[in-house]
C-alpha angles and dihedrals in degrees: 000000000000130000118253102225075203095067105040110051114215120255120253117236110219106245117261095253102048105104129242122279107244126267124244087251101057096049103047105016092185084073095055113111111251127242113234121269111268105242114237115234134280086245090052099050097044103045095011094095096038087048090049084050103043082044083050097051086044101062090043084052096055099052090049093058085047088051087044094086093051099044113045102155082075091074087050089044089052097040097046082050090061100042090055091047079047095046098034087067083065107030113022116266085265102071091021089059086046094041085056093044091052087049090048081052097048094046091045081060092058089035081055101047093044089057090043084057092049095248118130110236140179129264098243121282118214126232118181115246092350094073116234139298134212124204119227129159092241144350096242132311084271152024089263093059090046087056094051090047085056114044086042087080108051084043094061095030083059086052101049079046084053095055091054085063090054094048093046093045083050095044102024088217114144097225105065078051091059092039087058088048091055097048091057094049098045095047093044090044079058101052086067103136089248130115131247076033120085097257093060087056084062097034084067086072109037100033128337095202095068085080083079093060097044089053082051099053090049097061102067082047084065091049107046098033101028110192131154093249089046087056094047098047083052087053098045090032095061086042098050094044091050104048085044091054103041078046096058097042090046098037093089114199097340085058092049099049085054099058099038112123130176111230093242095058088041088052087045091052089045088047090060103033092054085042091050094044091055102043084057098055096050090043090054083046092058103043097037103135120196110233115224117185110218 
């Protein structure tokens, strides 16, 4: 049957010119298919994560270095931390915890007594197995002042030993008494008339030769107990007596001056250093405690 052209219309074509209508995409994007998402390269996946994190510690670090100036307990926190986990391979983490913190107490005498001098000092330092050390420009204007720099430490060092008593009489627990014991050795040990040791501090007012005799007394020490810290402490100990004494003869009027002492404070250093030295002894007396191996 044919068509009838009357019925159908015909369709009407849209002119040339008239533009396109526009395509699903263009009118609601969110319905545009996606292109895929681009992988990332082998490089990235396999450092990207450890380079994020070493750029994260480095800016941390960084900021820590810039805080360092302003926060220098943090070296004595950090060496003190090392010195128990030293210590604690020898002692137990107990009385090697307890041994640093009597240091720390020994070194904070002679931190006090350089302020109250009006001399800028360190917080301590620690050194595994050779104790701590502070930095100051000088021990005192004069030999006096050096005394008293000195002796500070072995004073306050014999109270924070004393405590220990206190604590072990309380607790009953043996290792504040050999902490105790410790304390009194190590601060009389360091009251030797010897230079760089406390006692030559104090030596510079009552009698500078005696450095001799310290040096002297160390020797046979070396000898009889021979350890790495007792043969350091010879070796600084005749540097240090010697610079000191070719220093004081050569050092003209400034040297003098130094070492000029009125009898009175020399009798007052000698007061306390004698004093010191025996209340040692009789606290090492009362906390001796006698070692037995199971």
């Amino acid at each position: 049957m044919e068509s009838n052209p009357g019925w159908w219309p015909a369709p009407v074509e849209a002119p040339a010119s008239a533009p396109a209508a526009p395509e699903r995409e263009d009118r609601w994007p969110e319905l545009a298919p996606q292109a895929p998402p681009r992988k990332p390269s082998w490089f990235k996946r396999r450092f990207g994560p450890a380079l994020a994190a070493i750029v994260a510690f480095l800016a941390k670090f960084k900021a820590v270095l810039l805080l360092l100036p302003k926060l220098k307990l943090l070296t004595t926190a950090g060496t003190m931390l090392v010195s128990v986990a030293a210590y604690s391979f020898v002692f137990g983490w107990e009385f090697a915890a307890g041994f640093v913190v009597l240091i720390f107490v020994h070194e904070m005498g002679h931190v006090i007594q350089l302020r109250r001098e009006g001399i800028k000092a360190s917080a301590p330092m620690f050194i595994p197995f050779l104790g701590a050390v502070i930095s100051a420009r000088s021990l005192g204007e004069n030999a006096l002042a050096e005394a008293r720099v000195g002796l500070a430490g072995p004073i306050l060092g014999s109270i924070g030993s004393a405590a220990c008593i206190v604590i072990w009489k309380a607790t009953g627990n043996e290792i504040w008494r050999a902490l105790a014991f410790t304390g009194f050795f190590l601060n009389l040990f360091n009251l030797l008339p010897v230079v760089p040791l406390d006692g030559g501090r104090a030596m510079a007012a009552m009698a500078p030769w005696m450095w001799f005799v310290g040096f002297a007394a160390i020797i046979p020490l070396a000898i009889i107990f021979p350890n790495p810290i007792i043969l350091l402490i010879l070796l600084f100990a005749g540097y240090e007596t010697y610079r000191r004494w070719q220093q004081r003869k050569n050092g003209g009027e400034q040297q003098r001056a130094y070492y000029k002492v009125s009898r009175i404070d020399r009798a007052l250093v000698a007061a306390v250093y004698l004093s010191l030295i025996a209340l040692l002894v009789v606290g090492m007396h009362a906390t001796t405690l006698t070692r037995t191996f199971a």
